[in-house]
C-alpha positions as CSV (number, residue, x, y, z in Angstrom):
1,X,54.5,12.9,-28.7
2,X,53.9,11.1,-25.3
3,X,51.9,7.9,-25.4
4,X,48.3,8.2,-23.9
5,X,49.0,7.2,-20.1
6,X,46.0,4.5,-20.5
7,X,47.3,2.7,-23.4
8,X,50.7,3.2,-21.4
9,X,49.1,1.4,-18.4
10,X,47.6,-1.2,-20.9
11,X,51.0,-1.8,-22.2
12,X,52.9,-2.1,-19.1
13,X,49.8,-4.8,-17.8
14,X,50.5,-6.7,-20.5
15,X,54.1,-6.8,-20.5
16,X,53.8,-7.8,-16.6
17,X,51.3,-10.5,-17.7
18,X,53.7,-11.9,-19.9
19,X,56.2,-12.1,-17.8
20,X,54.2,-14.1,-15.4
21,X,53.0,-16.2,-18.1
22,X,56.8,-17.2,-18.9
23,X,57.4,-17.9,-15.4
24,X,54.6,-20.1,-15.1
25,X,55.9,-22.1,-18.0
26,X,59.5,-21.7,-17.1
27,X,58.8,-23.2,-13.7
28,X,56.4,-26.0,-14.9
29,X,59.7,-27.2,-17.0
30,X,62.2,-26.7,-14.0
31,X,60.4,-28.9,-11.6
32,X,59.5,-31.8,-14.0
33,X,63.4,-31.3,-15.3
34,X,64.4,-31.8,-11.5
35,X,63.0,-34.7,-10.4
36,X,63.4,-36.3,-13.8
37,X,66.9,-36.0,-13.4
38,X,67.0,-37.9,-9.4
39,X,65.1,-40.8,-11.2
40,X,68.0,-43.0,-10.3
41,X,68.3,-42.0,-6.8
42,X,64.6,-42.9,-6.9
43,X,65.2,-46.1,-8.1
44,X,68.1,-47.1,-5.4
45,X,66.1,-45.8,-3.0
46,X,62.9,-47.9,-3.4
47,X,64.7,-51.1,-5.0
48,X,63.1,-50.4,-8.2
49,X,63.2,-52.2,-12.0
50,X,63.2,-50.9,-14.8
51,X,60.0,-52.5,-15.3
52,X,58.1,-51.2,-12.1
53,X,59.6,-47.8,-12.4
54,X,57.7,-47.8,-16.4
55,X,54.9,-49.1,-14.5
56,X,54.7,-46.1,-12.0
57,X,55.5,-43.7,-14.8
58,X,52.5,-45.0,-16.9
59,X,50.6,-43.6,-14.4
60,X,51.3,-39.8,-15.7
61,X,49.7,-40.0,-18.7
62,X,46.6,-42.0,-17.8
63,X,45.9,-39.2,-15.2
64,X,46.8,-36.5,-17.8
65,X,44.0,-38.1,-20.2
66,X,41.4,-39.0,-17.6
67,X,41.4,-35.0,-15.8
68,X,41.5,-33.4,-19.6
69,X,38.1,-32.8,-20.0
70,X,37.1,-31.6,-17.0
71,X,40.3,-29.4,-17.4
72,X,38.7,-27.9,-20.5
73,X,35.3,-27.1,-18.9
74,X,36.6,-25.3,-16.3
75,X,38.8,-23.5,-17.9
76,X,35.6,-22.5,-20.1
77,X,33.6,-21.7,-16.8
78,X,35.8,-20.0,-14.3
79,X,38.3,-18.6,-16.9
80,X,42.0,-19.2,-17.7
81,X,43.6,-16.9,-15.1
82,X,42.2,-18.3,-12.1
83,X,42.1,-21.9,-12.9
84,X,46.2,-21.2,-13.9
85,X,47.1,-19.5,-10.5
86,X,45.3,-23.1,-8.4
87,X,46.3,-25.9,-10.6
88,X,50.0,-24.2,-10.6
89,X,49.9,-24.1,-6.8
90,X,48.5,-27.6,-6.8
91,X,50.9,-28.9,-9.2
92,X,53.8,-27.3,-6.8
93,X,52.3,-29.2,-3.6
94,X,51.8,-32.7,-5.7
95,X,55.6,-32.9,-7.2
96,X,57.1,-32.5,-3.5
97,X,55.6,-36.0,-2.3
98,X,57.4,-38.0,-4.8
99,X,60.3,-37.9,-2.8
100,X,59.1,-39.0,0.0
101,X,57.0,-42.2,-1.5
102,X,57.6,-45.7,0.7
103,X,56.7,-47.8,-1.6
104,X,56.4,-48.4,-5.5
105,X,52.2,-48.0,-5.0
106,X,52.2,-44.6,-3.7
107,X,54.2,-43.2,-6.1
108,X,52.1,-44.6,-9.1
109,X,49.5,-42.8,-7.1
110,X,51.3,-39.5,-6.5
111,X,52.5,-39.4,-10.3
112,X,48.8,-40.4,-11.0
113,X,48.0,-37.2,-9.2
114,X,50.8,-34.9,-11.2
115,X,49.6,-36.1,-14.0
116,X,46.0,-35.6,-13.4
117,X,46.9,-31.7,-11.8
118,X,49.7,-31.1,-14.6
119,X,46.5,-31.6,-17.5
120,X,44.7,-28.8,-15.7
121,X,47.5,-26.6,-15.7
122,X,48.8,-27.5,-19.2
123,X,45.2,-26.6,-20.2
124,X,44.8,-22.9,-18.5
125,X,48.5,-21.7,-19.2
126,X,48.4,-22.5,-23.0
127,X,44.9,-20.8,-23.2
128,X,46.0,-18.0,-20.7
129,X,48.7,-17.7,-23.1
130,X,46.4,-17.7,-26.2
131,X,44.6,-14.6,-24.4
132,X,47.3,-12.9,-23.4
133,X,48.7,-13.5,-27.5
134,X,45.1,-11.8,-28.7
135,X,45.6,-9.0,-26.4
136,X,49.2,-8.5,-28.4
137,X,47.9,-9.1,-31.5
138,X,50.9,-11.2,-33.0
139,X,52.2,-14.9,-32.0
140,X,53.7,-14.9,-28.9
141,X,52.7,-18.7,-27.8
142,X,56.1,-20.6,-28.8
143,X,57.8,-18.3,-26.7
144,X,56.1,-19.5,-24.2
145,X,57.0,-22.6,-24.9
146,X,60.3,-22.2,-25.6
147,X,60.3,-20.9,-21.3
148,X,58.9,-24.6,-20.6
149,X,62.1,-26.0,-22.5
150,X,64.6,-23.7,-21.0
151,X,62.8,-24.5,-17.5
152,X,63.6,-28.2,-18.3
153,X,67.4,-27.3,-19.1
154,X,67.6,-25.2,-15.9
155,X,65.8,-28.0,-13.8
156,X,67.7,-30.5,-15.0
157,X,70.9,-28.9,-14.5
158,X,69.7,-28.5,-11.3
159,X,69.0,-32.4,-10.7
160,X,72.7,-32.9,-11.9
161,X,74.5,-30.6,-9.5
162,X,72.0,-32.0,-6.4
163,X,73.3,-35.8,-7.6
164,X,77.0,-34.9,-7.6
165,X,76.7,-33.6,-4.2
166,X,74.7,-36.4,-2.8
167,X,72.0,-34.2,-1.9
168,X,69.1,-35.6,0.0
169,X,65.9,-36.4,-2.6
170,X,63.8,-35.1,0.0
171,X,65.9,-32.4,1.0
172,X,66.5,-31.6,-3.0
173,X,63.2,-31.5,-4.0
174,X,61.7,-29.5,-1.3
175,X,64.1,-26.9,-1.8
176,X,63.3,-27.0,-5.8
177,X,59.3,-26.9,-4.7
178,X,60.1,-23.7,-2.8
179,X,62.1,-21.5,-5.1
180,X,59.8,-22.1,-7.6
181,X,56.7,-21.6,-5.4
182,X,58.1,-18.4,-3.9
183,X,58.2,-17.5,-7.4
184,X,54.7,-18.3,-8.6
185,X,53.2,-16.3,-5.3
186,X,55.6,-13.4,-6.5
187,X,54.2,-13.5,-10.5
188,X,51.4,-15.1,-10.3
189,X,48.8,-11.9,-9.2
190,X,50.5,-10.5,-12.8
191,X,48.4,-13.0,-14.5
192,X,45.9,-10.6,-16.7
193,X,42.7,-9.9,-15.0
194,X,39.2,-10.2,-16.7
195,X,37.3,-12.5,-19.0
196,X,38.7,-14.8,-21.6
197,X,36.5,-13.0,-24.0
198,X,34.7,-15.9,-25.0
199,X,31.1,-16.6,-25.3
200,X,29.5,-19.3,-25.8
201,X,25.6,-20.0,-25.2
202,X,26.2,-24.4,-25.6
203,X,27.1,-25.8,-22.1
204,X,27.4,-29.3,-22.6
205,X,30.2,-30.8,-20.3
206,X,31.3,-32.9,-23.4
207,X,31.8,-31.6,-26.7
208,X,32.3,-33.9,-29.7
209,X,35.4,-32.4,-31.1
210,X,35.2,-30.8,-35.1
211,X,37.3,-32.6,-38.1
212,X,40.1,-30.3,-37.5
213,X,40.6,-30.5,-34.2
214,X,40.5,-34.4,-34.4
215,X,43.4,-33.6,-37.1
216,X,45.2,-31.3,-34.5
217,X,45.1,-34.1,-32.1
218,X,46.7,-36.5,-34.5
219,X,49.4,-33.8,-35.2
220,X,49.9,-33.8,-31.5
221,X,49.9,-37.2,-30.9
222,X,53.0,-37.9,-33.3
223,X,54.7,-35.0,-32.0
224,X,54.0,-36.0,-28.5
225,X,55.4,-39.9,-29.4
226,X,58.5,-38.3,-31.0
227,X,59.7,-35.6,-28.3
228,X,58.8,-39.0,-25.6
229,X,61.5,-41.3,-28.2
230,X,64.0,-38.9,-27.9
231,X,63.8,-38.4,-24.8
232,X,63.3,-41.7,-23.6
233,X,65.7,-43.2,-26.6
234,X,68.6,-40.8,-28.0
235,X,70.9,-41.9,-25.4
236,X,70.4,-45.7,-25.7
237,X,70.6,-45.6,-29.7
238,X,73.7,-43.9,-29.4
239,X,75.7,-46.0,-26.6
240,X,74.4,-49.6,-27.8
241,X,73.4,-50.0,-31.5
242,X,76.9,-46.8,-32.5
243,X,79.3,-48.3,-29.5
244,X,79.7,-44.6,-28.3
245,X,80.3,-43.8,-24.4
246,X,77.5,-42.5,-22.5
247,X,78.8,-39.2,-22.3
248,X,78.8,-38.9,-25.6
249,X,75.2,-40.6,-25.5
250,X,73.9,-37.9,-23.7
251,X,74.8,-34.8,-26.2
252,X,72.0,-36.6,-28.3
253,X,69.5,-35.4,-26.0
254,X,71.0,-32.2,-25.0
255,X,71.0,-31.5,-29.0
256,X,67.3,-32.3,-29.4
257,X,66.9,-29.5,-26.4
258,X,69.1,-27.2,-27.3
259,X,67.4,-27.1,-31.1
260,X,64.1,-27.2,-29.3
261,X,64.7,-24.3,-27.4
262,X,66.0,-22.3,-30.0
263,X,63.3,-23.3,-32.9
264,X,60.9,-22.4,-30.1
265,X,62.7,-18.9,-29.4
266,X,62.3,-18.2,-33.2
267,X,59.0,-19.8,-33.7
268,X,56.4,-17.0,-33.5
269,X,58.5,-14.7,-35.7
270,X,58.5,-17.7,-38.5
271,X,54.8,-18.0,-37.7
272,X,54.4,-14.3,-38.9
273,X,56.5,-14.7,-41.9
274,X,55.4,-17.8,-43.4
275,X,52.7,-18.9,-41.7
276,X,51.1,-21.9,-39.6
277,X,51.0,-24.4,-42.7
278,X,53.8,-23.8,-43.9
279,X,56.2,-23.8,-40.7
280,X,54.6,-27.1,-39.4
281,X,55.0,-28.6,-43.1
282,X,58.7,-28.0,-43.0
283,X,59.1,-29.0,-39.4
284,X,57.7,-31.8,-39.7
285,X,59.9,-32.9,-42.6
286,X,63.0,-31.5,-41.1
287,X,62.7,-33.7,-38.1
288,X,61.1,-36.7,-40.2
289,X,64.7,-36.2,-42.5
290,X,67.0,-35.3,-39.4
291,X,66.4,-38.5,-37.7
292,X,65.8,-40.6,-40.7
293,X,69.4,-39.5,-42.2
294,X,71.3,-40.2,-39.0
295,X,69.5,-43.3,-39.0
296,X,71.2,-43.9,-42.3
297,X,74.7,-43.1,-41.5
298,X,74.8,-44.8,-38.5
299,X,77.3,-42.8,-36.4
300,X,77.4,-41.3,-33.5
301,X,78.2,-37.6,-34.4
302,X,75.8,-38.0,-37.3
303,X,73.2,-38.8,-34.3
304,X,73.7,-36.4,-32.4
305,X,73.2,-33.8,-35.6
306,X,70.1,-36.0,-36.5
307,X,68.5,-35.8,-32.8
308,X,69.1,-31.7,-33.4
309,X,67.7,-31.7,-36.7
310,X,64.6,-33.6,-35.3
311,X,64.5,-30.6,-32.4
312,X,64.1,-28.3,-34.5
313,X,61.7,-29.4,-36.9
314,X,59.0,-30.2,-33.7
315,X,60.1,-27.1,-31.7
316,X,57.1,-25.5,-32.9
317,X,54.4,-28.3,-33.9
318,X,53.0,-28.5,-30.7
319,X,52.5,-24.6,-30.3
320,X,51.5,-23.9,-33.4
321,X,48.9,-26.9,-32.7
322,X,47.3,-25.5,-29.0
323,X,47.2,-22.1,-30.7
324,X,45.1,-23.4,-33.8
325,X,43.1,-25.5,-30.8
326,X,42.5,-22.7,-29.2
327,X,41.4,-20.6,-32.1
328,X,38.4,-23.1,-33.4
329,X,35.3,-20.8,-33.8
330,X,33.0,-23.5,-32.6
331,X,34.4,-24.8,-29.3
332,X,35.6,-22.9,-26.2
333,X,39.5,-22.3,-26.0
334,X,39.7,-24.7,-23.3
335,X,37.7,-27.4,-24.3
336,X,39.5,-27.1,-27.7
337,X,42.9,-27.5,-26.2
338,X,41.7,-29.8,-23.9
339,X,40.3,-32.2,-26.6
340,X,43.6,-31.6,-28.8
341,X,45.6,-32.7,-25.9
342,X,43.2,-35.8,-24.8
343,X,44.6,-37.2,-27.9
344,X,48.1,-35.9,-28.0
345,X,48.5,-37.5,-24.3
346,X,48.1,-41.1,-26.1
347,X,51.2,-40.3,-28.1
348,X,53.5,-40.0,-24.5
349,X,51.3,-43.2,-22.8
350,X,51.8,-45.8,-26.2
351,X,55.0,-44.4,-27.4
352,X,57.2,-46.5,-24.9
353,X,55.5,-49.9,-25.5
354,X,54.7,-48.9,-29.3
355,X,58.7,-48.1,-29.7
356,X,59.9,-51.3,-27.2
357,X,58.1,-53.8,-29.0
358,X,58.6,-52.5,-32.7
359,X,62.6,-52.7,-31.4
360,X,61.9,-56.1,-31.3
361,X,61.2,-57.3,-34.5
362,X,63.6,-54.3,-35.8
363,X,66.1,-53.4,-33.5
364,X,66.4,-50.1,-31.8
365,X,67.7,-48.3,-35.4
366,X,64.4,-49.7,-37.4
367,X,62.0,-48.5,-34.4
368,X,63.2,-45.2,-34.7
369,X,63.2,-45.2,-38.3
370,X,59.6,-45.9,-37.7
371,X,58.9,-42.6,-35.9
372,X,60.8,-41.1,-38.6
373,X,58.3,-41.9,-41.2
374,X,55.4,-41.4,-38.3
375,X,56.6,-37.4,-38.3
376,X,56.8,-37.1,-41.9
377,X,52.6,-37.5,-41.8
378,X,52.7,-34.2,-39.9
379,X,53.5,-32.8,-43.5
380,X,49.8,-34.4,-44.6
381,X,48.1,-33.0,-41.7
382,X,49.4,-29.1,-41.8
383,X,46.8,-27.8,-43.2
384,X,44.9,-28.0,-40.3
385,X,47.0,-25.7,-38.4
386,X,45.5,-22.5,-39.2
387,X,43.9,-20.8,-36.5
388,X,40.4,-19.2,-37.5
389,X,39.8,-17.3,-34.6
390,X,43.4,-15.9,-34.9
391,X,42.7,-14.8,-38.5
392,X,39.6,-13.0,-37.7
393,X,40.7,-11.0,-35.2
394,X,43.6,-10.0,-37.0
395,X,41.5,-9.2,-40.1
396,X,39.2,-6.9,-38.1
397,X,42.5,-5.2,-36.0
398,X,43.8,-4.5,-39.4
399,X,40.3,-3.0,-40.4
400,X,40.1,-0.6,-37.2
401,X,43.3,0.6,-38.5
């Protein structure tokens, strides 16, 4: 029997609208991946430190935290799909002028900006995502997520092949602007049309957050502080404290995204099978005892299994977070991810000093053994992952049938 050619139109929107949800992900991921990956070239290029180049990137998150709320309000007033298709075209026009920054100044203020756009678009996308996931009726959000890790790969790939060839930063990043632009006008009219069917009569511009979404943001915010330590950390450990080269250093990053990718890829069917709680629970541990184990051993291949291990077991925290964020019967999706965020942003902006100065007292090993036992409280907090809204409407699709 042929399928109804309205639900068959209904299908095939939403299959487009996922499609151009992915991209928007994928290519958020590709251009941060790209320029992240020139940061050296950056550096010669404007006679940077270390020190003024942590400067400008402390920037990022400040911005982030400070456009947040307005992100979430209007996300809640002119809806997910538009707000998406503008802050994703923004975001686009505010990465290109990074490389063409004079002076250490303007690009603290042009990162400033990126982050400021980027929390807008961080905002709609994960709740455009959460719409598009009601619509299916089943998770679907850490594959989204899982596109924003991949994008990261591919971008930073990329970054590598445009530094071996001596390519231009200007040149470089225009080019990487444009694809992924050309891209976004292509997909982006996909985006699914109508309301974000939710209503809510309270308007306030600031909503004090519930008890569990304060939870959720704590959740984030050592999730957040971890993915920022390996990132910012893996290779270092691995060259100085284990004496390894720094190709070998950088597998230990590569791992963590590689297992990030992957545990993201296979999050929303673990979602289904065992649930919110429990999936956070053991993630948490499993990156909590990956890390803390390598730390133990102290060799380099038992790193770069430890760094994987840790992948893994956040891969899907912080999806599994925005979803439960976005679910929260009393606040607006938006202003619920928004606030979740607000606090999971502090993890990326006092990580770096929080990790630098516990090294120390401790060294680089004890620091990180720090975060270990820091992720091992996600365990405490899972419970606070279960999406309400989620539930009902699953109850009540299972009722109609």
């Amino acid at each position: 029997m042929n399928e109804p050619i309205g639900r068959q139109s209904t299908a095939d929107q939403l299959r487009a609208a996922r499609i151009a949800v992915a991209y928007i992900f994928f290519a958020n991921g590709a251009l941060a991946g790209n320029w992240v990956t020139r940061i050296p070239t950056l550096m010669d290029k404007l006679g940077l430190s270390v020190t003024a180049l942590a400067f400008a990137f402390f920037a990022a998150p400040v911005g982030a935290i400070l456009a947040m709320p307005f992100a979430g309000r209007v996300v809640t007033l002119v809806g997910s799909r538009r707000t998406t298709r503008v802050s994703f075209f923004l975001f686009c026009a505010a990465i290109s002028p990074i490389a063409f920054a004079p002076n250490l100044v303007v690009l603290g203020l042009v990162i400033f900006v990126i982050g400021a756009v980027g929390a807008f678009l961080d905002v709609a996308m994960n709740a455009h995502g959460l719409v598009l996931e009601r619509r299916y009726g089943r998770p679907i959000l850490s594959s989204f997520h899982a596109w924003f890790s991949a994008g990261g790969l591919v971008g930073a790939g990329a970054g590598a092949l445009a530094a071996w060839a001596s390519l231009d930063l200007r040149v470089h990043m225009s080019i990487a602007v444009a694809v992924v632009l050309a891209g976004g006008l292509v997909l982006s009219p996909f985006l699914l049309r109508g309301g974000d069917g939710v209503e809510h009569e309270e308007r306030r511009f600031f909503v004090k957050p519930p008890r569990q979404l304060v939870a959720l943001g704590i959740v984030a915010f050592i999730s957040l502080l971890a993915e920022g330590a390996a990132g910012d950390w893996s290779a270092v450990y691995i060259n100085k404290p284990l004496h390894a080269g720094k190709a070998v250093a950088a597998l230990g990053y590569l791992a963590f995204s590689l297992a990030m990718v992957a545990g993201r890829l296979s999050g929303d069917r673990l979602t289904m099978r065992f649930g919110p709680i429990a999936l956070t629970r053991v993630g948490g541990l499993l990156a909590a005892g990956g890390l803390g184990t390598a730390l133990l051993i102290g060799h380099p291949v038992a790193a770069i299994v430890g760094f994987a291990g840790m992948g893994a077991g956040l891969a899907a925290v912080v999806p599994t977070v925005f979803r439960a964020a976005g679910s929260h019967p009393e606040v607006p999706p938006g202003i619920g991810l928004a606030s979740v965020s607000i606090i999971g942003y502090f993890g990326l902006l006092l990580g770096p000093p929080l990790i630098g100065s516990t090294a120390r007292f401790l060294g680089l090993p004890g620091a990180l053994g720090v975060v270990a036992l820091i992720m091992a409280a996600i365990g405490l907090l899972a419970s606070s992952t279960a999406p309400a809204r989620a539930r009902e409407q699953v109850q009540s699709l299972a009722a109609e049938e």
